[in-house]
C-alpha positions as CSV (number, residue, x, y, z in Angstrom):
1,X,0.0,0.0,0.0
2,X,1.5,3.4,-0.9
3,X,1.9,6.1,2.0
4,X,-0.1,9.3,1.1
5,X,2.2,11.1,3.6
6,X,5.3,10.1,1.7
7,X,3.2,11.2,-2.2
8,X,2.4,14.3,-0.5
9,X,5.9,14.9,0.7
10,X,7.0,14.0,-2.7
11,X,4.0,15.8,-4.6
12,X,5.2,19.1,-2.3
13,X,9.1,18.4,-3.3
14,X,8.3,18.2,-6.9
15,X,6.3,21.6,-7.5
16,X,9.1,23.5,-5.1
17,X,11.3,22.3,-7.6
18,X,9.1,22.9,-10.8
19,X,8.8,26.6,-8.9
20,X,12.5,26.8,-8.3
21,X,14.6,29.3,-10.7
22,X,17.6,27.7,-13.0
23,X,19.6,29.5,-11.2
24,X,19.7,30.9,-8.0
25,X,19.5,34.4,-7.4
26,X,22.8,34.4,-5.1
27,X,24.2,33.4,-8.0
28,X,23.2,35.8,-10.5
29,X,23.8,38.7,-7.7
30,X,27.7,37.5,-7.7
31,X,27.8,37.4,-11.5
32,X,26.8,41.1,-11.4
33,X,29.0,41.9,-8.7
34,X,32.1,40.2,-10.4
35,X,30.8,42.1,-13.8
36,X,30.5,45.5,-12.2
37,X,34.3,44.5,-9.8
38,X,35.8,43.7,-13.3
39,X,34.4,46.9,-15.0
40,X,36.2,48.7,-12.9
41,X,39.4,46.8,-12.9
42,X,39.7,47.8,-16.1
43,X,39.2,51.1,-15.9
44,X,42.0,51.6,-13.4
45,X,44.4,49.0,-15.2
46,X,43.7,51.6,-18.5
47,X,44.0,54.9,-16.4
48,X,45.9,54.4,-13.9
49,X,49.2,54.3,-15.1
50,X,48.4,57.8,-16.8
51,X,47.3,59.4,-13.4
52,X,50.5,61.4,-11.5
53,X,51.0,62.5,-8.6
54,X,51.3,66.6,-8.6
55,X,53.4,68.6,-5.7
56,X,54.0,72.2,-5.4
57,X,57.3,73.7,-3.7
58,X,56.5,76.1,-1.0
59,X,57.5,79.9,-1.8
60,X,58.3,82.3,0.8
61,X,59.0,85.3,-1.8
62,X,55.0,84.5,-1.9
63,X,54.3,82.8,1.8
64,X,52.8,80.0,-0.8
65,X,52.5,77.3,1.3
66,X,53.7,73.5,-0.5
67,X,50.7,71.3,-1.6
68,X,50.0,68.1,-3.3
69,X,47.5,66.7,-5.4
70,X,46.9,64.6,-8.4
71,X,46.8,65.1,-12.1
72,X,46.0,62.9,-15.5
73,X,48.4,62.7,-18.8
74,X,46.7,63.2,-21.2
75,X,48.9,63.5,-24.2
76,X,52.3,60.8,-24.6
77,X,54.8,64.0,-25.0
78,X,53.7,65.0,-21.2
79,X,51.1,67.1,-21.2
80,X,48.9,67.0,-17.5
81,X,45.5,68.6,-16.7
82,X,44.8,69.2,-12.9
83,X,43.4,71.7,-10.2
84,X,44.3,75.4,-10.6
85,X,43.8,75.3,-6.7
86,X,46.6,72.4,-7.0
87,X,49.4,74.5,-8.4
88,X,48.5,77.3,-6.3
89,X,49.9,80.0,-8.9
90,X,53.5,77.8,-8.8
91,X,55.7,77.7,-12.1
92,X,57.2,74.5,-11.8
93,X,55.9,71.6,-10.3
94,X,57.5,67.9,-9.5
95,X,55.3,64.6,-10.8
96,X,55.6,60.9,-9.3
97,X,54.5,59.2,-11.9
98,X,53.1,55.1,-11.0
99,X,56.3,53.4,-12.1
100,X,58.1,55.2,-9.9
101,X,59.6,58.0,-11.8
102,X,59.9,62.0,-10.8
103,X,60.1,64.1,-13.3
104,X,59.8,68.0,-13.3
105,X,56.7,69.8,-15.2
106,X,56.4,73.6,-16.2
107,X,52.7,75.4,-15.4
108,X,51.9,76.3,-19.0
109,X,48.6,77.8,-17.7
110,X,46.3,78.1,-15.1
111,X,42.4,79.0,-15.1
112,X,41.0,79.7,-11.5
113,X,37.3,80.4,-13.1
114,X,37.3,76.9,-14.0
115,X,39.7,75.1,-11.6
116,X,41.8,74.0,-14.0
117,X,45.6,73.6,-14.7
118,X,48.0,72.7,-17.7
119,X,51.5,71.1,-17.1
120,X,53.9,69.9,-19.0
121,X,56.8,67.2,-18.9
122,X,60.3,69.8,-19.1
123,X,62.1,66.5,-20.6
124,X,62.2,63.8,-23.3
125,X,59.7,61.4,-21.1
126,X,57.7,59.1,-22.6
127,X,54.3,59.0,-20.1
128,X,51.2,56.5,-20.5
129,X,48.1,58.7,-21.7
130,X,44.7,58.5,-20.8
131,X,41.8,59.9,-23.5
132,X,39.6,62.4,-22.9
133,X,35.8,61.4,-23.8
134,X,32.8,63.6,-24.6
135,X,31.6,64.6,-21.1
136,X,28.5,65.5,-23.4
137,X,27.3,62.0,-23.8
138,X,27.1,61.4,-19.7
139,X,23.7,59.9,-18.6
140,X,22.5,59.9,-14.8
141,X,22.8,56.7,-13.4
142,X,26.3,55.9,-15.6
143,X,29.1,54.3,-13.6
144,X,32.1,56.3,-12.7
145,X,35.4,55.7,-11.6
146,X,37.9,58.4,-9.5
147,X,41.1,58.1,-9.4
148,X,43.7,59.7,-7.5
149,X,47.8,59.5,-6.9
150,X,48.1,61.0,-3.2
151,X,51.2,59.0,-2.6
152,X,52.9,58.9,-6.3
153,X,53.2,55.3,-6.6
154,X,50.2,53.6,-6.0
155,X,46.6,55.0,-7.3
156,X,44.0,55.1,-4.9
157,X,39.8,54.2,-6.5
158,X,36.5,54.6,-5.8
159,X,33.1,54.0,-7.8
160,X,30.2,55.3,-7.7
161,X,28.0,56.7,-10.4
162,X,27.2,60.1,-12.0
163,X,24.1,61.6,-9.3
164,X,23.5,64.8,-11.5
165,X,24.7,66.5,-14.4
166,X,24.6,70.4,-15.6
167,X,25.5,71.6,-12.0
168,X,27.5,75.2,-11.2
169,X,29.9,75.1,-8.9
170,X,31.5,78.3,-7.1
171,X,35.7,78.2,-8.0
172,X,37.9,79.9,-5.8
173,X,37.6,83.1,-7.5
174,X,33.9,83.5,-6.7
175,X,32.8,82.7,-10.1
176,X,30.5,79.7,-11.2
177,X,31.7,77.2,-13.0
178,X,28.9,75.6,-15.4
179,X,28.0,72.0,-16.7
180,X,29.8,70.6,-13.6
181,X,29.4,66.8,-13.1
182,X,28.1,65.5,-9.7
183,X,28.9,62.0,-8.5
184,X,28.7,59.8,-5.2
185,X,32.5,58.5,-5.9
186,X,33.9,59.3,-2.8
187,X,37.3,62.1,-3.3
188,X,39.9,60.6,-1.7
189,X,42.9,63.2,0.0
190,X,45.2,64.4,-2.5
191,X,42.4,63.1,-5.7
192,X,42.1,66.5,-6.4
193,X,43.4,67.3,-10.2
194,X,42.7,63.1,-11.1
195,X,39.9,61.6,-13.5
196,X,36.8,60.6,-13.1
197,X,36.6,58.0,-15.7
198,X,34.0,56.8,-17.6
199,X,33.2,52.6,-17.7
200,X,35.0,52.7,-21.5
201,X,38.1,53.6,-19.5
202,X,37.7,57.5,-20.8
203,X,38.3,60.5,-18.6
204,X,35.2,62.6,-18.5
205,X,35.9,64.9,-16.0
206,X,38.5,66.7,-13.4
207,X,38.0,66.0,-9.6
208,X,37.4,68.8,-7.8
209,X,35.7,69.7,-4.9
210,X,34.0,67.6,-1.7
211,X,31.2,69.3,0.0
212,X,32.2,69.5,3.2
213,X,29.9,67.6,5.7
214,X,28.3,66.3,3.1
215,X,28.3,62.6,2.5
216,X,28.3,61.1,-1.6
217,X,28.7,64.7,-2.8
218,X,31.7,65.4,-4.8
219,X,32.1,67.1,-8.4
220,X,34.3,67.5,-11.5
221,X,34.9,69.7,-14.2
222,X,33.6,67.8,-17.4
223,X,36.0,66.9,-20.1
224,X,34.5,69.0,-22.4
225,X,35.2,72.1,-20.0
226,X,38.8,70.8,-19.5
227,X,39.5,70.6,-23.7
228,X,38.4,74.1,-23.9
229,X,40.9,75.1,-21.5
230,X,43.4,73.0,-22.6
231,X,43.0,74.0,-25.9
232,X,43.2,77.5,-25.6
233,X,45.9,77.5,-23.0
234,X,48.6,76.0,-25.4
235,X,47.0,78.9,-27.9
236,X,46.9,81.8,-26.0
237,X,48.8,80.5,-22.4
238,X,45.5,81.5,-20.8
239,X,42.0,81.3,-21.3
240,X,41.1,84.3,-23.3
241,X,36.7,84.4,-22.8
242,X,33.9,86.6,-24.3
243,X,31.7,87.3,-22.0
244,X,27.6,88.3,-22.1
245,X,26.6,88.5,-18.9
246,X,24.7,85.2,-17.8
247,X,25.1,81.8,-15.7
248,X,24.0,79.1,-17.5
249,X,23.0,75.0,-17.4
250,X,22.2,72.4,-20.1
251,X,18.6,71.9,-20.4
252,X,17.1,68.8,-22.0
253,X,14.2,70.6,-24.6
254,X,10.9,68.9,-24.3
255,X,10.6,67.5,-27.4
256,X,6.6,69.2,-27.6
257,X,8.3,72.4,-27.1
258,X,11.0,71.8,-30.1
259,X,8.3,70.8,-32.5
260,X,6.3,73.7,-31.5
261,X,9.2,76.1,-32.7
262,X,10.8,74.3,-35.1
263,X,14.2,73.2,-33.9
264,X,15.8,70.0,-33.5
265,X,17.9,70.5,-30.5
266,X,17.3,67.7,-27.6
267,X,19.7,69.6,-25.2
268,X,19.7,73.7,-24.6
269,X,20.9,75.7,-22.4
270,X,18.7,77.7,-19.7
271,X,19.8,81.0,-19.0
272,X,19.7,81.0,-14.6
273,X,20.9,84.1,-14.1
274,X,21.7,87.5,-15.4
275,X,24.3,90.9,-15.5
276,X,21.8,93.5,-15.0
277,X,24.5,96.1,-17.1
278,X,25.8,92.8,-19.4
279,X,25.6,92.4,-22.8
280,X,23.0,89.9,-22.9
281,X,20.8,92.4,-21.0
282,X,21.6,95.0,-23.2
283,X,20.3,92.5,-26.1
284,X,17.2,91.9,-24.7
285,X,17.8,88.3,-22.7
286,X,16.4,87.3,-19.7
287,X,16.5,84.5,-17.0
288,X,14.4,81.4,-18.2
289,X,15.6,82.2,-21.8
290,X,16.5,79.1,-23.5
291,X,19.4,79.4,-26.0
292,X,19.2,77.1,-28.9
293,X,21.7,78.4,-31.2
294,X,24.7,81.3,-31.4
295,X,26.4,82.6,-34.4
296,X,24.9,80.0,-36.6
297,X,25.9,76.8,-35.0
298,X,23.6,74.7,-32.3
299,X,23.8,75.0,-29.1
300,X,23.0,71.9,-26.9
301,X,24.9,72.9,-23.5
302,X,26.0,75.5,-21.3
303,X,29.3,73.7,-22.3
304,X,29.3,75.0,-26.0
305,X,28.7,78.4,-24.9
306,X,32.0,78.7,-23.0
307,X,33.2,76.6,-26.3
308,X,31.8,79.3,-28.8
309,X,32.2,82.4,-26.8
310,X,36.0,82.5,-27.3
311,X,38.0,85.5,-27.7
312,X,37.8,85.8,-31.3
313,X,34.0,86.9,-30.3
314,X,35.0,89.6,-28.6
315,X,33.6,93.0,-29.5
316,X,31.9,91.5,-33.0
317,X,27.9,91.3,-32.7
318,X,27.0,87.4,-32.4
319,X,23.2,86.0,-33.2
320,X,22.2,84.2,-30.6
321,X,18.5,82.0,-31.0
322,X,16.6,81.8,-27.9
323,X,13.0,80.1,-27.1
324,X,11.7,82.8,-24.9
325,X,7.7,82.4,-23.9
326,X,7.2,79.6,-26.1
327,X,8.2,81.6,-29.2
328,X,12.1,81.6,-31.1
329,X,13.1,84.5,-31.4
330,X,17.1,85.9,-33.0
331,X,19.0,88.6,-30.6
332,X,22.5,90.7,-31.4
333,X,25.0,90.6,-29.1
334,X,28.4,92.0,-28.5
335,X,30.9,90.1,-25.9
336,X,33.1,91.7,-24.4
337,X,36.7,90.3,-22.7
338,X,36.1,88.6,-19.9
339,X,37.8,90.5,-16.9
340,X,41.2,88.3,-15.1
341,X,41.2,87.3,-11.3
């Protein structure tokens, strides 16, 4: 005779099993964990031998008291993006590079509106290179890597991922720095001047700036902002800027509002604030203006306004398109030089 209690026990076994997934979920959870630990592996093992540590000789002509930071190669012939705030106005600057080099660096340029800083090698040095991405293509949500050189030989990492995007920050001069990246990647002492690195191993910003007291709150300067300086540092040997008159962020454009007025931009940027006597003023702008388009050519962040409103714009009138009360409308204006200091 057969036991019921052993075919219910067996009946019961059987369907837990039919309910049971293929595999379990610890399972998939350390696949995802080893997936996410190897992402960033690789990112460090790519970067990291391009990340230096940066240290500035005291001055007493100046009372400039030494510092030390970090910095990213970003070019094999030895040129280094870090922190203005890093060099502290300093000419020449020693780098520990990860194999265990020092070598000496000359300040090409420094730009304390944006926080940034240009070095370069003073001798034949061949120096691993990282690659600057398009801080542009960012999403919320994206992993991010920092990494730092406080102690010249050995790169310190965290992870975390990018928490907003489009934020001003105030530099050291007072002035806002635009289209700054926030991320939960915790800043290390010394990261200051390193990359945060995108998950393809690409730096897309400059560590900057911890908010004191405040836990998972730490920024950069996006790569974008850093090529502009870059690039017009080794032009000029400073940033040479028009200026209009307004703070600005990117702005993603409603895509109700861009068929309404005919444009194609997905990205904008909102004016947030405005020089009562500045040019833009003069023109006609106002806060809440959105500015699609200047001197012919789109605009789809407050990045590419610093990026257009170079100093070949200074003193010529410059059409700038603007959505303003649900309507496009064309304005003149005429930058002028953006003060120093």
């Amino acid at each position: 005779m057969f036991d019921t209690r052993l075919a219910y026990i067996l009946d019961h076994e059987q369907a837990a099993g039919d309910a049971a997934p293929a595999s379990p979920s610890g399972t998939d959870d350390g696949r995802l964990l080893d997936a996410y630990s190897n992402a960033v592996i690789d990112v460090v093992d790519r970067v990291g031998p391009a990340v230096v540590r940066v240290a500035t000789p005291p001055d007493q002509a100046t009372q400039r008291r030494g510092g030390t930071g970090s910095g990213v190669v970003v070019s094999p012939d030895g040129l280094v993006l870090t922190n203005s705030h890093v060099v502290q106005g300093a000419r020449l600057v020693r780098l520990a590079v990860p194999d265990g080099r020092e070598v000496e660096a000359v300040v090409l340029g420094d730009d304390p509106h944006t926080d940034l800083a240009v070095l370069r090698v003073t001798h034949d040095a061949t120096l691993a290179a990282a690659r600057l991405g398009d801080s542009k293509a960012l999403r919320r949500g994206q992993l991010v890597v920092a990494i730092g050189n406080p102690l010249g030989f050995e790169s310190t990492v965290t992870s975390g991922v990018v928490s907003a995007l489009g934020r001003s920050l105030r530099s050291g001069t007072g002035r806002l720095i635009d289209d700054v990246i926030q991320t939960d990647a915790a800043l290390n002492p010394g990261n200051s001047g390193g990359p945060l690195v995108s998950s393809r191993g690409e730096v897309i910003g400059i560590n900057t700036a911890v908010i004191a007291g405040a836990q998972g709150i730490c920024f950069a300067v996006s790569s974008n902002m850093a090529s502009f300086v870059l690039t017009q540092i080794l032009q000029h040997g400073r940033v040479r800027r028009a200026f209009i008159g307004i703070g600005a962020q990117t702005l993603p454009v409603p895509r109700r509002l861009a068929r309404a007025v005919g444009i194609d931009n997905s990205l904008a940027a909102i004016v947030t604030s405005i020089d009562a006597d500045g040019p833009a003023a003069r023109a006609g702008l106002a806060e809440r203006d959105i500015i699609v388009a200047m001197a012919g050519h789109a605009v789809t962040g407050a990045d590419d306004l610093i990026r257009l409103l170079d100093g070949e714009r200074i003193g010529r009138s410059t059409q700038v398109t603007v959505v303003s009360g649900g309507r496009l409308r064309q304005v003149d204006v005429v930058p002028i030089e953006r003060e120093r200091g």
